[in-house]
Residue frames relative to the residue before (quaternion, step in Angstrom):
aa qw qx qy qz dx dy dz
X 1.0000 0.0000 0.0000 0.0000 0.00 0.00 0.00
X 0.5098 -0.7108 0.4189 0.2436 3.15 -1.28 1.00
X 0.5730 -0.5576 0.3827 0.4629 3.95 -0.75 -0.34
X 0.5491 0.5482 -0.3845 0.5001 2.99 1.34 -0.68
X 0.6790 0.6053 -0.3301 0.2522 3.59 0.54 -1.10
X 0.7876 0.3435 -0.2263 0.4589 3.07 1.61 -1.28
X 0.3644 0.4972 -0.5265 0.5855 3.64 1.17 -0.13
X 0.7751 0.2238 -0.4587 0.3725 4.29 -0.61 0.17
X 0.7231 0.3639 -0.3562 0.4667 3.38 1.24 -0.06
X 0.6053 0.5077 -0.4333 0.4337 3.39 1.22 0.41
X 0.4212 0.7671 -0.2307 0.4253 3.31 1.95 -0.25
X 0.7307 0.2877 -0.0578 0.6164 3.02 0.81 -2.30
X 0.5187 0.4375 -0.5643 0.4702 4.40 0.59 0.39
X 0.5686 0.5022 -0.3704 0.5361 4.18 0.67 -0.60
X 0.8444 0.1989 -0.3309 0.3713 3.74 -0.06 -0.62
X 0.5850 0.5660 -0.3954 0.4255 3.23 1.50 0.24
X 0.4243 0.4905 -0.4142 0.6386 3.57 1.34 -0.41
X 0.7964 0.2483 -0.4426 0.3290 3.71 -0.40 -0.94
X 0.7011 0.4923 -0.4046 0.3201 3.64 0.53 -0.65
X 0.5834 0.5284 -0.4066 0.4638 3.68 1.26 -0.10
X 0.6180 0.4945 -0.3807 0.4781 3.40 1.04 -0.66
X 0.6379 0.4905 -0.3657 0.4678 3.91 0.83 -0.79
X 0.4741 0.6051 -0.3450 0.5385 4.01 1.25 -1.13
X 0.7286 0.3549 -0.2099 0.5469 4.37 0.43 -1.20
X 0.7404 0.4046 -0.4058 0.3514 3.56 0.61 0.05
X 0.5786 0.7048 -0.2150 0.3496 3.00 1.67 -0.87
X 0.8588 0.0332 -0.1449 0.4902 2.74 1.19 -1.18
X 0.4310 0.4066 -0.7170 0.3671 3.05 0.28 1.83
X 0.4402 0.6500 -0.3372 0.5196 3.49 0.81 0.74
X 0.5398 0.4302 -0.1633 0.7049 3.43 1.90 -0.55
X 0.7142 0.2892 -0.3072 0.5585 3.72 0.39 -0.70
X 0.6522 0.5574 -0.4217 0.2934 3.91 0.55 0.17
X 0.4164 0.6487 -0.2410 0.5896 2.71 2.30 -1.40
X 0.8480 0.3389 -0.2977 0.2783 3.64 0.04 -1.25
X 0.6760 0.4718 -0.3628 0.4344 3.40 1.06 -1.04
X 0.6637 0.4274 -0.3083 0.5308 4.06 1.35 0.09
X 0.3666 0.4168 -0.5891 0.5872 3.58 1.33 1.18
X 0.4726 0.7174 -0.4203 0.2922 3.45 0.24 -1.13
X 0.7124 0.5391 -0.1268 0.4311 2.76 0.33 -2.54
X 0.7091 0.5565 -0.2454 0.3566 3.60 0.50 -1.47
X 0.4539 0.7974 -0.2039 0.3416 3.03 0.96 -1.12
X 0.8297 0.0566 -0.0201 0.5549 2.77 -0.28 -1.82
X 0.5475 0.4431 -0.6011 0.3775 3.92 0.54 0.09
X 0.4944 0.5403 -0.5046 0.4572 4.03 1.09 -0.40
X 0.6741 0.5572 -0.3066 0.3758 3.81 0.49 -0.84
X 0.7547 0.4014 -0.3206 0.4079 3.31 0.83 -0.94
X 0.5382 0.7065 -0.2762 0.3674 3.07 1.55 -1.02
X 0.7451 0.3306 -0.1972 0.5448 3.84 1.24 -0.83
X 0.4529 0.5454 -0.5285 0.4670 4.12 1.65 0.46
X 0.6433 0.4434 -0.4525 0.4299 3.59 1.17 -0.97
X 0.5811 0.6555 -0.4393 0.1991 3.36 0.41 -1.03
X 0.6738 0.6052 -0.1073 0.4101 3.06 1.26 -1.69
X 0.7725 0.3557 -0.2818 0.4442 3.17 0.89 -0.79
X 0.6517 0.5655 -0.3616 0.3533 3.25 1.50 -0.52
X 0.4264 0.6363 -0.3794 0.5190 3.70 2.02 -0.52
X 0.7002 0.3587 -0.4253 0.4476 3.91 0.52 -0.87
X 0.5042 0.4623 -0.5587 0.4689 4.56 0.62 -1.11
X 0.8338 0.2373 -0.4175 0.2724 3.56 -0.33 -1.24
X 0.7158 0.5779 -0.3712 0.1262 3.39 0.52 -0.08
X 0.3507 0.6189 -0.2842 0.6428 2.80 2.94 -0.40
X 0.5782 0.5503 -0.3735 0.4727 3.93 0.45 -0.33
X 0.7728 0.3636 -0.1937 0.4828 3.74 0.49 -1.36
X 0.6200 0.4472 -0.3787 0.5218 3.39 1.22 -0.26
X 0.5039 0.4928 -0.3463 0.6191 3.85 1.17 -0.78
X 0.7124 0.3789 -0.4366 0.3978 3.97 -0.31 -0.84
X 0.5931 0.5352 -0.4418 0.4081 4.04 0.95 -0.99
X 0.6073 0.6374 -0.3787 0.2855 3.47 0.45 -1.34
X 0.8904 0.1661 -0.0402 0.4220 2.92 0.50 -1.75
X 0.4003 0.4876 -0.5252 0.5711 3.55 1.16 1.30
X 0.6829 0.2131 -0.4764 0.5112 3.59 0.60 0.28
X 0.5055 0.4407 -0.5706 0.4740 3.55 0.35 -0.07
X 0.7256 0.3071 -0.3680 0.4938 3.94 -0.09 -0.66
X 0.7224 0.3681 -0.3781 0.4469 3.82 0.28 -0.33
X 0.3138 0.7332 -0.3312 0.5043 3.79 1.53 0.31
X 0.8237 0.3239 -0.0047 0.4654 2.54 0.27 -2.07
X 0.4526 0.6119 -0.3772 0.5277 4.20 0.86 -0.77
X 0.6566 0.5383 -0.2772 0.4497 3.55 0.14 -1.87
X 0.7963 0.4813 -0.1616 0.3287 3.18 -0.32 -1.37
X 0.5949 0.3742 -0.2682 0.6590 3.73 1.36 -1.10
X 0.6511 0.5862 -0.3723 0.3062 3.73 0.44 -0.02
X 0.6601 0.4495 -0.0979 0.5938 2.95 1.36 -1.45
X 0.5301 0.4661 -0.4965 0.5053 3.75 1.04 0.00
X 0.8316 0.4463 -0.2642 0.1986 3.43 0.44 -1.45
X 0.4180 0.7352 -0.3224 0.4252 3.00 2.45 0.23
X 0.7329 0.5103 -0.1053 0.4375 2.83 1.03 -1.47
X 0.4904 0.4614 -0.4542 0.5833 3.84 1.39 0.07
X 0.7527 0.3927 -0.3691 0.3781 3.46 0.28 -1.20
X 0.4243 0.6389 -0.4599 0.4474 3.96 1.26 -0.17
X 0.7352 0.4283 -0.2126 0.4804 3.41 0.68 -1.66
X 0.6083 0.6595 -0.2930 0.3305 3.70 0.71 -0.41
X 0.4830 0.4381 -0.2541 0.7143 3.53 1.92 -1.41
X 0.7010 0.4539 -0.3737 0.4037 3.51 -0.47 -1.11
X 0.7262 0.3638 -0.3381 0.4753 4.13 0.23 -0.55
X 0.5758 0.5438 -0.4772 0.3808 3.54 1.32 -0.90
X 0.7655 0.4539 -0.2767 0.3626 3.33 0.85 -1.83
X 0.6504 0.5435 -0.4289 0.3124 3.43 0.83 0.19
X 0.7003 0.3956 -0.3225 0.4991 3.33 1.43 -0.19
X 0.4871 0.6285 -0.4559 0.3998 3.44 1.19 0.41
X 0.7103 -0.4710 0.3773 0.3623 4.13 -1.03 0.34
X 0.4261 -0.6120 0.5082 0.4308 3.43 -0.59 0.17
X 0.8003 0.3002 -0.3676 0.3663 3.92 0.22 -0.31
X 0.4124 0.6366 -0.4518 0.4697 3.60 1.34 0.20
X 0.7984 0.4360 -0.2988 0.2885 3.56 0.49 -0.41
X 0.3835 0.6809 -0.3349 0.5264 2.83 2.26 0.48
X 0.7377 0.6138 -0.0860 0.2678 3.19 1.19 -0.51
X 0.5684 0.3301 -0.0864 0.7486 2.67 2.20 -0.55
């Protein structure tokens, strides 16, 4: 064998060592990548059980907040219409104790 011959086969053994060594980094570099999808994954998963569960509270809330805004807006109403209905009775007793031509007057 020539020198040349072995300087290209001592050449093409070096880029074959280096590309195997780059090939072993890669792909542990690929299993790091994968075993940190993984990870993602399932933190993406939990991330969309909370969601879910937090979409159903707020929607059991907004259904809980109606309830009891119509029970208070029930209840509000009702003291309103009472406190009409005294002040009704109140004119109505006045105008009865007032004269019969005085109520022309007003």
């Amino acid at each position: 064998m020539t020198a040349e011959e072995e300087k290209t086969i001592r050449l093409l053994e070096t880029r074959t060592r280096q590309l195997i060594l780059k090939f072993e980094q890669l792909k542990a570099e690929n299993s790091e990548l994968l075993d940190e999808l993984v990870a993602k994954d399932s933190e993406l998963a939990a991330a969309r059980k909370r969601t879910k569960e937090l979409e159903s509270d707020l929607t059991n809330l907004k259904m809980a907040r109606m309830l009891s805004v119509s029970d208070t807006d029930i209840g509000m109403a009702r003291q309103r219409v009472s406190r009409l209905v005294r002040d009704v009775d109140k004119c109505i007793a006045l105008l009865k104790g007032m004269e019969p031509g005085a109520v022309a007057d007003v």
